[in-house]
C-alpha positions in Angstrom: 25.0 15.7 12.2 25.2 12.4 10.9 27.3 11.1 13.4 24.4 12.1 16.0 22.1 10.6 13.9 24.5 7.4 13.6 24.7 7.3 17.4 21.2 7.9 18.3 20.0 5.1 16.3 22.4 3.0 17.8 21.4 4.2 21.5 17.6 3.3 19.8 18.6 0.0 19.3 19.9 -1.0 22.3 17.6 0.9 24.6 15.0 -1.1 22.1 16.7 -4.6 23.6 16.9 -3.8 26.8 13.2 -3.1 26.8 12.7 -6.4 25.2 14.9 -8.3 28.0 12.7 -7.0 30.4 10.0 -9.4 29.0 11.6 -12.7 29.2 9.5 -15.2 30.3 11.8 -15.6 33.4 11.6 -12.1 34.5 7.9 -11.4 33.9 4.8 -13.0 36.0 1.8 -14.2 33.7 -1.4 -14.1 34.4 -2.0 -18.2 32.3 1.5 -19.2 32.0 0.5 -21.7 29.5 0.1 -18.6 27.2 2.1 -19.2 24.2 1.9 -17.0 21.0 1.3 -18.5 17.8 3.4 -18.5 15.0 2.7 -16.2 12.1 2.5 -17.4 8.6 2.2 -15.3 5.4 1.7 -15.9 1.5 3.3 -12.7 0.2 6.7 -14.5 -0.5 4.4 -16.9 -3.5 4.5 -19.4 -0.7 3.2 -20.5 2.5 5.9 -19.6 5.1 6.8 -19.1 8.9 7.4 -15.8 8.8 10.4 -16.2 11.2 11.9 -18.1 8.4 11.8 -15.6 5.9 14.9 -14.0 4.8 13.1 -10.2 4.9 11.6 -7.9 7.0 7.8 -9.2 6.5 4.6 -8.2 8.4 0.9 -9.2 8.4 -2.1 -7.9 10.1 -5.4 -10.3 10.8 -9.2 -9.8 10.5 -9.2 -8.0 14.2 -6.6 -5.4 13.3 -8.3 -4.5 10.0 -12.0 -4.8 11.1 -12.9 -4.3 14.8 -14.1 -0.7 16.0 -13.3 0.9 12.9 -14.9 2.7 9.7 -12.9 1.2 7.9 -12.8 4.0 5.3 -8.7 3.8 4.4 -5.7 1.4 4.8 -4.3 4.0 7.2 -7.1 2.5 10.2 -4.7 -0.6 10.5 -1.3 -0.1 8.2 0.2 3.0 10.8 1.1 0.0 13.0 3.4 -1.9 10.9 7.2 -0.1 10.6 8.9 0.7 7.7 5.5 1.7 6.3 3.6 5.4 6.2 -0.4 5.2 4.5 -0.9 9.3 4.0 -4.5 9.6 4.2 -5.5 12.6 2.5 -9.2 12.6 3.0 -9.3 13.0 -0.6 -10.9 10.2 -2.8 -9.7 11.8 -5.8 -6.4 11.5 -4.8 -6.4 8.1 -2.7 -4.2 7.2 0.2 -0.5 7.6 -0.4 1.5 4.5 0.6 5.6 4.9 1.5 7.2 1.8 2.4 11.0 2.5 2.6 10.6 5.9 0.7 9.0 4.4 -2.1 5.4 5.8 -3.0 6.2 9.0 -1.6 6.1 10.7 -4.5 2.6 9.3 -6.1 0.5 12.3 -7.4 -2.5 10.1 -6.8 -2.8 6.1 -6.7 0.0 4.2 -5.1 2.9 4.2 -6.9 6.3 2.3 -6.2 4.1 -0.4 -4.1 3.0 -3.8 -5.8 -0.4 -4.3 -4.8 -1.6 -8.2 -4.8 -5.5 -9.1 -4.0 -5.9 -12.9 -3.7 -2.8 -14.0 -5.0 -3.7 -11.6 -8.3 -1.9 -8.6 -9.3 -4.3 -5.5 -8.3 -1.2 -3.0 -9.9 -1.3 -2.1 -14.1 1.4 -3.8 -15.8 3.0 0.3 -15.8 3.1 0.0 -12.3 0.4 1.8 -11.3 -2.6 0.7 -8.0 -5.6 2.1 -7.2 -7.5 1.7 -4.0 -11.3 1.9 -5.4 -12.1 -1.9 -5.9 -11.0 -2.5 -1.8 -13.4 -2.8 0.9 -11.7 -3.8 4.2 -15.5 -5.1 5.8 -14.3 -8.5 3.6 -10.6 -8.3 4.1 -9.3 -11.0 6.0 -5.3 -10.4 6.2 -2.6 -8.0 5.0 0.6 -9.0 4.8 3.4 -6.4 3.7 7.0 -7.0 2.2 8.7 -4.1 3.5 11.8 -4.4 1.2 12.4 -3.6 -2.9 10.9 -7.6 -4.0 11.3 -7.1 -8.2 12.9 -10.6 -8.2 9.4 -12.0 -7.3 7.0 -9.1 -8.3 8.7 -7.1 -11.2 7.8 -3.9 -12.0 7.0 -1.1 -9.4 8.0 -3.5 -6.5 9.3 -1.2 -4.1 7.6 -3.0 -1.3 4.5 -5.6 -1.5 1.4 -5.5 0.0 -1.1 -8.4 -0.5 -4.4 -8.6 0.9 -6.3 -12.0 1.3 -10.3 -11.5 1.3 -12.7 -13.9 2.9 -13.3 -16.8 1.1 -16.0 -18.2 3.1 -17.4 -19.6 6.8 -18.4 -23.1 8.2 -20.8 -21.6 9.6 -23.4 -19.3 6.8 -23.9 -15.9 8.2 -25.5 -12.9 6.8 -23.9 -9.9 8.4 -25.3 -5.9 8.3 -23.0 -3.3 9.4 -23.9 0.5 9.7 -21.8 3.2 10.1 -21.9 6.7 10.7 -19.7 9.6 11.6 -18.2 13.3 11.5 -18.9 15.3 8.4 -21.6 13.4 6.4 -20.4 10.3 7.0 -22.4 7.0 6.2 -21.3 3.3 5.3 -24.0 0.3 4.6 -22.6 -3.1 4.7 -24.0 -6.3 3.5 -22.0 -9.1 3.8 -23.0 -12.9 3.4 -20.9 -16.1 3.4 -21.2 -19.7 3.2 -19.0 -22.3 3.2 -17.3 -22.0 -0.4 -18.4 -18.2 -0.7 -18.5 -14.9 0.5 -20.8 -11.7 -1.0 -19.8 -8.2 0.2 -22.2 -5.2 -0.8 -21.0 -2.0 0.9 -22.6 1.9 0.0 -20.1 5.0 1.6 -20.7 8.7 1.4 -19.1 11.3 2.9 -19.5 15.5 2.5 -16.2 15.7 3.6 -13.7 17.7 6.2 -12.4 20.7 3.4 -14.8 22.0 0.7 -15.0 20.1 -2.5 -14.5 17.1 -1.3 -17.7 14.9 -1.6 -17.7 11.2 -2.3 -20.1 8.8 -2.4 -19.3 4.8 -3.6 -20.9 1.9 -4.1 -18.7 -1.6 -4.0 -19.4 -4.8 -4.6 -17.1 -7.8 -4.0 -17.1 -11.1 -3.8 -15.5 -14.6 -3.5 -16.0 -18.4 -4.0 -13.6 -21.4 -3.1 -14.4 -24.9 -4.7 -12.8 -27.7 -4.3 -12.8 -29.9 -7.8 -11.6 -33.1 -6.4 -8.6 -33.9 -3.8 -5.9 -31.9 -5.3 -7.2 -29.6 -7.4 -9.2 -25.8 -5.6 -10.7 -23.2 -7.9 -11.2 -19.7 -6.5 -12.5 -16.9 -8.2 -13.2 -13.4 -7.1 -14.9 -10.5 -8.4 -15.5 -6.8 -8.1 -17.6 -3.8 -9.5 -17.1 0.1 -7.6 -18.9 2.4 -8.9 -18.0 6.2 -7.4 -20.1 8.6 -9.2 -18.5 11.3 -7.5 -15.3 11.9 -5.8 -14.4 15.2 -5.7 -11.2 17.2 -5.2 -10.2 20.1 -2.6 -6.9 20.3 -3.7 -3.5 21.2 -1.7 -3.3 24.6 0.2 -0.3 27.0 0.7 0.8 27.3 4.7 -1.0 31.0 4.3 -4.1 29.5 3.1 -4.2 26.2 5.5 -3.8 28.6 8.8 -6.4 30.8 7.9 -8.8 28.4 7.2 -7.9 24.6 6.7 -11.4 23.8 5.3 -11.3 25.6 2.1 -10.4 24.1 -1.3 -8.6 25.9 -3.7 -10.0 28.6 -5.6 -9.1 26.6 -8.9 -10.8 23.5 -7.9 -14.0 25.2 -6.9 -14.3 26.8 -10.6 -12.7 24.5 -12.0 -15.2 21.6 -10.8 -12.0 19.2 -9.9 -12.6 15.6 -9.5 -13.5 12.3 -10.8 -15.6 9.7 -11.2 -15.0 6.1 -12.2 -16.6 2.8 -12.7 -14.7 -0.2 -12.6 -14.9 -4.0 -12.7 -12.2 -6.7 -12.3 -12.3 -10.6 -12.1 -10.0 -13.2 -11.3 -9.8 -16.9 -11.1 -6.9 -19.1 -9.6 -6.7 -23.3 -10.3 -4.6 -24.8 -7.9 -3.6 -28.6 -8.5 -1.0 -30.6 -6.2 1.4 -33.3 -7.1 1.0 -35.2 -4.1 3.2 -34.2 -1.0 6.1 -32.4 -3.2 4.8 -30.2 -5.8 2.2 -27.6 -7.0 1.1 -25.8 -10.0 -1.1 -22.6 -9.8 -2.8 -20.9 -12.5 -3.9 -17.2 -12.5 -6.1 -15.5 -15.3 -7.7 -11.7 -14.4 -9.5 -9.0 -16.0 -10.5 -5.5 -15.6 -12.0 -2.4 -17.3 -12.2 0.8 -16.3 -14.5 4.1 -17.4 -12.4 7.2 -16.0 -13.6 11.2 -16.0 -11.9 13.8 -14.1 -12.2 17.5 -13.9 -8.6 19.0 -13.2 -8.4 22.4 -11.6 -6.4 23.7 -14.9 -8.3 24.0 -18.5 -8.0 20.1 -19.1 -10.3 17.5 -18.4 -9.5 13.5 -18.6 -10.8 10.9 -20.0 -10.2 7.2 -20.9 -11.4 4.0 -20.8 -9.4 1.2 -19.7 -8.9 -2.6 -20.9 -6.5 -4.9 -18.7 -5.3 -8.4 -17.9 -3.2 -11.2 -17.4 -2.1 -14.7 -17.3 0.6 -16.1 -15.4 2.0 -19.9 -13.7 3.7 -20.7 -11.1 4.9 -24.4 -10.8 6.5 -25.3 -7.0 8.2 -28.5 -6.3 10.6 -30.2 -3.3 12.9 -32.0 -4.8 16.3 -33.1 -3.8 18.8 -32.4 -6.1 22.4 -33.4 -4.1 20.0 -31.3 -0.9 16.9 -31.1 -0.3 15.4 -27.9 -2.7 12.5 -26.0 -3.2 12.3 -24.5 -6.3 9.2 -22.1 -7.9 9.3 -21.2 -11.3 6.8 -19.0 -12.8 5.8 -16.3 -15.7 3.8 -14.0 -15.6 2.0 -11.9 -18.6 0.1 -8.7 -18.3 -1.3 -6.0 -21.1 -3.1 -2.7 -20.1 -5.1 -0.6 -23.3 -6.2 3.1 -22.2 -8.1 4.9 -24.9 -6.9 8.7 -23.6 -9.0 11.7 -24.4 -7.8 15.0 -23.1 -10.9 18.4 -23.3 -11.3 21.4 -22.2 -12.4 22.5 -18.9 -14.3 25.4 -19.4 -15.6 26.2 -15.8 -15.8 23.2 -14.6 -17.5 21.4 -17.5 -16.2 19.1 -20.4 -15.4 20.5 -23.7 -16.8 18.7 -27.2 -13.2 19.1 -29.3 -10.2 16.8 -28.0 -7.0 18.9 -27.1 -5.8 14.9 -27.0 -6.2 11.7 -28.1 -4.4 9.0 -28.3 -4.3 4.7 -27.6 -1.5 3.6 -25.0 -0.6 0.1 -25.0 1.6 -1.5 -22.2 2.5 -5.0 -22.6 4.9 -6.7 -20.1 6.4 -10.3 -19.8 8.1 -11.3 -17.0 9.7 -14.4 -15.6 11.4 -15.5 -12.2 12.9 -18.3 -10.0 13.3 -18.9 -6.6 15.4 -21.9 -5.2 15.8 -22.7 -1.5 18.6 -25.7 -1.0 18.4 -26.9 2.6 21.9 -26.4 3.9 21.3 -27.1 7.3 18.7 -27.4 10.3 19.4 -24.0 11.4 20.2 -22.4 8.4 17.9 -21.4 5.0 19.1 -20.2 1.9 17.2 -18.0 -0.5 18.5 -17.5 -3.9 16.6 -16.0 -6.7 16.1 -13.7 -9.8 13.2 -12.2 -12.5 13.6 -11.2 -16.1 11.2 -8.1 -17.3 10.2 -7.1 -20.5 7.7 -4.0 -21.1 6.4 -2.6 -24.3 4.9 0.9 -24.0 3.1 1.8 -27.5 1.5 4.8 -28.1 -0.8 5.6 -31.5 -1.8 9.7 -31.8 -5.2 10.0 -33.1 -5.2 13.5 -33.3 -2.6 14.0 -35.5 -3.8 17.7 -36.5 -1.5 19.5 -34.3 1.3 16.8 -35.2 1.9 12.7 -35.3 3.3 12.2 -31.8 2.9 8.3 -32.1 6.1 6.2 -30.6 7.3 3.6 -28.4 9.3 2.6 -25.6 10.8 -0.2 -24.5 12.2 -1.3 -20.8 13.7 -3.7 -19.8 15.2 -5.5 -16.4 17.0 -8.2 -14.7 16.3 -8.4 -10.7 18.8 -10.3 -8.7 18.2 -11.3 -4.9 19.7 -13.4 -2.4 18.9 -13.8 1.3 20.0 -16.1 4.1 18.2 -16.8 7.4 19.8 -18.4 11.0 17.9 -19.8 13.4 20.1 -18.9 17.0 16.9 -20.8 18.6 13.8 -22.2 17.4 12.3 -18.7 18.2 14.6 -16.1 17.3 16.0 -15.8 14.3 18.8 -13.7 12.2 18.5 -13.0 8.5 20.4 -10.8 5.9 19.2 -10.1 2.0 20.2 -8.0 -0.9 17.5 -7.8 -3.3 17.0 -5.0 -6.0 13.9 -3.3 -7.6 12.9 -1.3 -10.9 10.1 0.5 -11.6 9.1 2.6 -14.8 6.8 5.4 -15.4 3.7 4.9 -15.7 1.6 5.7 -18.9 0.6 8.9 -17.4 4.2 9.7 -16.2 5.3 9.2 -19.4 2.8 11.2 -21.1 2.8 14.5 -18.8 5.2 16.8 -20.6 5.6 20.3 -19.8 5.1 21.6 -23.5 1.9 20.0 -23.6 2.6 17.4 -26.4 0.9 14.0 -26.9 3.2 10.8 -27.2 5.4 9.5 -24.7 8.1 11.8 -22.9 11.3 10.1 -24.9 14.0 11.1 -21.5 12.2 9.6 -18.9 14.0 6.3 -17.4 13.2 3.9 -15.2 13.9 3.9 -11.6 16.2 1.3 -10.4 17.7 0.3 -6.6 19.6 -2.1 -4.9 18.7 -2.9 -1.2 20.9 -4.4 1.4 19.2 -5.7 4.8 20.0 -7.5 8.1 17.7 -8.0 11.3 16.6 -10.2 14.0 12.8 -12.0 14.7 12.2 -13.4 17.9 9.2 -14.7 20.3 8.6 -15.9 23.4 5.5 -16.6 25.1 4.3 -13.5 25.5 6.3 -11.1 23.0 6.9 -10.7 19.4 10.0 -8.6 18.3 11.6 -7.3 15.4 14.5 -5.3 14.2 15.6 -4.9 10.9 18.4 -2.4 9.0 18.4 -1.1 5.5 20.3 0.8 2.8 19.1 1.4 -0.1 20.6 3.0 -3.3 18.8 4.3 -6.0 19.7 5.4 -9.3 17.2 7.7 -11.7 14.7 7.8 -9.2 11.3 9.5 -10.3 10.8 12.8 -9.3 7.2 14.8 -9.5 7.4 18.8 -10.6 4.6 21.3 -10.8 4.6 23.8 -14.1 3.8 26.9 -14.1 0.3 26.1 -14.5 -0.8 24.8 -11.5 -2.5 21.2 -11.0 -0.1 19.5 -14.1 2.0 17.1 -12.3 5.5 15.8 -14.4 8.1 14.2 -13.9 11.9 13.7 -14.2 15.0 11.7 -13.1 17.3 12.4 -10.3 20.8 11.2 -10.7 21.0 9.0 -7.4 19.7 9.0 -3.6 20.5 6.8 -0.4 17.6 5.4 1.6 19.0 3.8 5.1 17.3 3.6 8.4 15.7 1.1 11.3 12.6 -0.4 12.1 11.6 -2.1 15.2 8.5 -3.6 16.2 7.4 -5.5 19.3 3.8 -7.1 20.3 3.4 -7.9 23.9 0.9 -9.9 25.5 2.0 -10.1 29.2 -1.8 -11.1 30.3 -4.1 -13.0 28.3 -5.8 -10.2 26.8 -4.3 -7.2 27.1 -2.0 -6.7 25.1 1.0 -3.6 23.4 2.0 -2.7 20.3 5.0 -0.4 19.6 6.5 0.3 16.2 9.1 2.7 15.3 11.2 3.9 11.7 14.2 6.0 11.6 14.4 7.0 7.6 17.2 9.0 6.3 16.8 9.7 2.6 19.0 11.9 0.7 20.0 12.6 -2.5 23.5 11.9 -3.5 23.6 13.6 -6.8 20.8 15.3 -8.0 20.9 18.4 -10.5 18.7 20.1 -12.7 19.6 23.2 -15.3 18.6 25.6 -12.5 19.4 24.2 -9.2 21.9 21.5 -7.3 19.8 19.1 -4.8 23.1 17.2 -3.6 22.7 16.5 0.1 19.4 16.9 0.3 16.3 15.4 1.8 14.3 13.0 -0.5 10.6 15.0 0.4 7.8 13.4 1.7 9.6 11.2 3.8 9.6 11.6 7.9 12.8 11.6 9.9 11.0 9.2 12.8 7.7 7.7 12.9 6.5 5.7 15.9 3.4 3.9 17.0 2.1 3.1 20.0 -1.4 1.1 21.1 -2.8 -0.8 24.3 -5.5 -2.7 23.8 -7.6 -4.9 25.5 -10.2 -8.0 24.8 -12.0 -10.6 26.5 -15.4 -11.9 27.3 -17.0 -9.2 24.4 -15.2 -6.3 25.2 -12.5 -4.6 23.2 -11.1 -1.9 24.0 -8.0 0.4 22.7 -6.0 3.9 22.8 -3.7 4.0 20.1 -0.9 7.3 19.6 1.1 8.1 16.6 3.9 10.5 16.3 5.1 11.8 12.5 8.2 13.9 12.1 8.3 16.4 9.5 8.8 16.6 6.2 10.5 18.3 3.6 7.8 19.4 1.1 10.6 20.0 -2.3 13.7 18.8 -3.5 15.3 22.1 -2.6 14.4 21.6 1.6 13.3 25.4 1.5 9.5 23.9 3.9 8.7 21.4 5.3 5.7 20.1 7.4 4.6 20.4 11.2 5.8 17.2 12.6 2.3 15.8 15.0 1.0 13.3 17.5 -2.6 12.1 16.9 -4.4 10.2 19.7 -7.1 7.7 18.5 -9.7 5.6 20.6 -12.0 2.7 20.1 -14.5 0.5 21.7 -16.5 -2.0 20.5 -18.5 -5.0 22.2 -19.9 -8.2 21.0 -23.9 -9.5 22.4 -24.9 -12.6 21.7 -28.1 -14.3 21.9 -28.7 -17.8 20.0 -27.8 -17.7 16.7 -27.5 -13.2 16.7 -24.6 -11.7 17.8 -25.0 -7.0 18.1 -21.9 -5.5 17.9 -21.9 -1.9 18.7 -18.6 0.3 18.0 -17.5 3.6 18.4 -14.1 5.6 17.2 -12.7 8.6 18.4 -10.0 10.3 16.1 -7.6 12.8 17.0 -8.5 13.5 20.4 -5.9 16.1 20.7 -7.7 18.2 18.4 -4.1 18.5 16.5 -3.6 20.5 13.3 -1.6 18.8 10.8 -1.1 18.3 7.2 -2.3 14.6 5.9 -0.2 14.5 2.9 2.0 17.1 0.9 2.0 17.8 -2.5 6.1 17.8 -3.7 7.5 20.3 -5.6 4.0 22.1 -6.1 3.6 25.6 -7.4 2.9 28.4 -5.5 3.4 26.6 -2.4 0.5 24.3 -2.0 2.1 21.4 -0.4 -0.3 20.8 2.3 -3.5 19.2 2.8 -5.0 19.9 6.0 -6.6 16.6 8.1 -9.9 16.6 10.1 -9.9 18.0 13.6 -11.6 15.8 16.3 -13.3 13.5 14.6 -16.2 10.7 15.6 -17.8 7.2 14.0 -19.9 4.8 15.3 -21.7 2.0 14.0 -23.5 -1.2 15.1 -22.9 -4.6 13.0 -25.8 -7.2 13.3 -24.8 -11.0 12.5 -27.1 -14.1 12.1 -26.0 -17.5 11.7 -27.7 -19.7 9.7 
């Protein structure tokens, strides 16, 4: 078997080159041979960079992929199209899109775990290494850009893979934009968005009854973001946000018997039980920037954030906590020559998170008055890195670099009747990496890396123990990998390719259980597992216009050694992790039109460490169509979206290692938005 799989990814590859030889600019005929494709820059590296000179497997999608013809209700809407990288959507805004980029994520119970998630240059993931998505509103996103490789030498903690969103930080032009949206199953989004030079204000409103039963949202989001510039070398920008989602409730996961004989229902337990949450949140940010003329820079970063948490669990416990976090952290870059010609950052960075936890009953889907829990959780981490680039040569970069990481977990029991389970823990890491990058042509490059990551539990990893005990869980260790990786970036004037290979090893990764009582998630360590696979990617634009996207993953994860008191998992499947994944999308757009068809095809996946189920593998076809009017200074832009057009049955997301079986959540049949956005310039 693995000698076919070896084989067939090598047949991939080559079949995947042949293809791409076909679109030389010799062999094809252009519509506007001057047609050249620009080059792509991204930030996510904590620099501006080509992104053909990176030494890593690095993607970024712009305004048009993010915001044209679309809801824009999840990161799934544009993310399916970049390799390397599955965004679960699991219709569930209790639970929040799962994000898998290399295998890690897979296993978040809710959240995005394994991921570092940067908004504006400002870390969006709790110093414990957990993200939430409630505080993002695509309708004022203006780029994503991914790191689709373990980056703890730049990021630290839970850095798996990065994704870093840039939000709009103002027009030339002063607009005030209104978007409405409507759609399938009590759908409804208000958008009100205004910008001006140095500033953009987002105010957006979504509600949504929902596909399954008990799964009702409704949020309310306001963002925004100001640029000023303080004198000739020195910017300011500060952003801010406030969600507030009174309600967000929870269906739960469904056995295979329960999702074919009716995929719409909840589970019984969250129905009595009342499941879900709700959560208001606020978080602000402020970046100085001052240059040092042509060769150096220093940057500045302060943020902020508390959080009000309640959720309803389908088991006799209800959560709350309130949370206090934030940060500091510099970054100091400088081109200096030093025997070559080097660039050199040097940074720290400083984060502390507070939760006061309160744990109640949940009598029938209601909150007790006496704690079952309480306790303060304090997270403090400190981490610094370097990055130094000598300049060996015109056609060849050098990337050499490493981050120190300290982390403090504290926890004080306040509820010390049943017992003083007050401790501490402490973590600690040092993350190597080193890439190198040769430029065959000025177009196409080839690169190779080996960079590692680390990633602890989180504070409610920790906490979760199966005999119900407050304090931290004292043999739960972090997760820790080392990644090795070589590919190829090209362009020509009408194509964009890239192919990059990964293994990964990981030692103690974290593994998600269900109890006996259904709805607790823990968690333990397995002893070690291999992640290795491909991703290509290719973006062709053979008429001004019209234009192809095609992305495909191979992932094998196993696990190498893995063993528990009852079972061996050696040779197994790492769950929640598809075989192949491929994307395909042709689009076109000119003179106000846009048009596009997109397809996606996700093999299956196991659904538990033991491989005894695992999910239907399913295509989805999508469609969407938007145009732009104009008149003076108003521009009417009318949308619609088709999803699944196949009317496929499939599971969005699975639940690992769940009890009783209930490792899938069903997704939406044929779905439908549409919406009209109304812009005037000022």
């Amino acid at each position: 078997m693995k000698r076919f799989i070896v084989a067939s990814s090598c047949r991939a590859v080559a079949l995947y080159f042949a293809v791409l030889s076909c679109f030389t600019p010799s062999l094809i005929v252009a519509a506007e041979p001057e047609q050249t494709l620009p080059a792509v820059t991204v930030t996510a590296t904590r620099r501006e960079q080509r992104e053909i000179d990176i030494p890593a497997a690095v993607s970024r999608l712009d305004k048009d992929a993010i915001q044209t013809a679309s809801p824009m209700i999840g990161l799934d809407e544009s993310m399916n199209r970049v390799p390397g990288v599955l965004v679960q959507n699991r219709y569930n805004f209790a639970q929040d899109l799962k994000v898998t980029i290399r295998g890690f994520g897979s296993r978040a119970a809710f959240g995005i775990r394994g991921v570092k998630l940067v908004v504006d240059g400002i870390p969006d993931t709790l110093p414990d290494g957990q993200s939430q998505v409630d505080s993002l509103d695509l309708g004022s996103t203006e780029r994503i850009e991914v790191i689709r490789g373990t980056s703890s030498a730049l990021y630290g903690n839970a850095s798996g893979g990065v994704i870093a969103l840039t939000t709009e930080a103002g027009s030339p032009t002063p607009f005030t934009d209104y978007r409405a949206s409507f759609g399938s199953y009590g759908f409804s989004k208000h958008q009100l968005k205004t910008s001006g030079e140095s500033y953009t204000l987002n105010l957006s409103r979504m509600s949504l009854d929902g596909y399954r039963a008990n799964s009702e949202t409704e949020h309310y989001l306001l963002n925004g973001k100001s640029r000023v510039i303080l004198n000739e070398s020195a910017t300011l920008t500060t952003v801010l946000s406030v969600v507030h989602a009174p309600t967000a409730n929870d269906p739960g996961a469904l056995s295979r018997e329960a999702m074919d004989e009716d995929a719409r229902q909840a589970f019984a337990s969250n129905v009595t039980r009342n499941a879900g949450e709700s959560v208001t949140q606020g978080r602000f940010g402020a970046v100085l920037s001052r240059d040092f003329g042509d060769t150096s820079r220093l940057s500045l970063t302060s943020h902020g954030l508390f959080r009000d948490f309640s959720q309803r669990l389908p088991v006799n416990t209800a959560v709350d906590f309130d949370r206090v976090a934030g940060g500091v952290g510099a970054q100091f870059e400088t081109l200096q020559r030093l025997g070559v010609e080097t660039r050199a950052i040097v940074g720290v960075d400083v984060q502390h998170q507070g939760d006061d936890r309160r744990n109640f009953d949940n009598p029938e889907g209601g909150i007790g008055e006496s704690p079952q829990l309480h306790q303060n959780e304090r997270v403090t981490a400190l981490g610094g890195y370097v990055s130094v680039e000598p300049h060996v040569g015109d056609r060849i970069g050098l990337t050499v670099g490493a981050r120190v990481d300290r982390l403090k977990f504290d926890v004080n029991d306040l509820l010390v009747s049943n017992g003083d389970d007050s401790g501490s823990r402490d973590m600690d890491a040092i993350s190597p990496s080193a890439g190198v990058v040769l430029h065959a042509t000025p177009r196409v490059s080839l690169y190779a890396n080996v960079s590692t990551a680390f990633e602890t539990p989180t504070t409610t990893e920790l906490a979760n123990r199966p005999n119900g005990s407050g304090g931290f869980n004292p043999d739960l260790e972090p997760q820790r990998a080392v990644s090795v990786e070589t590919g190829v970036k090209g362009a020509s004037s009408v194509v964009r390719y890239e192919i990059a290979l990964y293994r990964i090893g990981v030692r103690d990764e974290l593994i998600p259980f269900e109890a006996e009582i259904a709805g607790r998630t823990y968690f333990r360590n397995a002893g070690s597992s291999t992640h290795q696979g491909v991703e290509m990617f290719a973006h062709i634009e053979p008429i001004r216009g019209t234009t192809a996207a095609l992305a495909y993953t191979y992932a094998d994860s196993t696990f190498d050694e893995y063993r528990t008191a009852n079972a061996t998992f050696d040779g197994k499947r790492v769950p929640g992790i598809p075989a192949h994944h491929l994307f395909g999308e042709v689009a076109y757009r000119r003179e106000g039109i846009f048009g596009a068809i997109e397809a996606e095809y996700i093999d299956k996946m196991m659904v538990d460490d033991a491989n005894t189920d695992a999910s239907d593998a399913y295509v989805v076809v999508n469609a969407r169509v938007a145009a732009e009017i104009r008149a003076r200074s108003v521009r009417v832009e009318p949308y619609i979206r088709l999803n699944n057009l196949l009317n496929t049955t499939y599971s969005a997301s699975i639940r690992q290692n769940a009890f009783g079986g209930r490792y899938f959540e069903p997704a939406p049949d044929f779905n439908i938005f549409a919406g009209v956005g109304i812009r005037w310039d000022s």
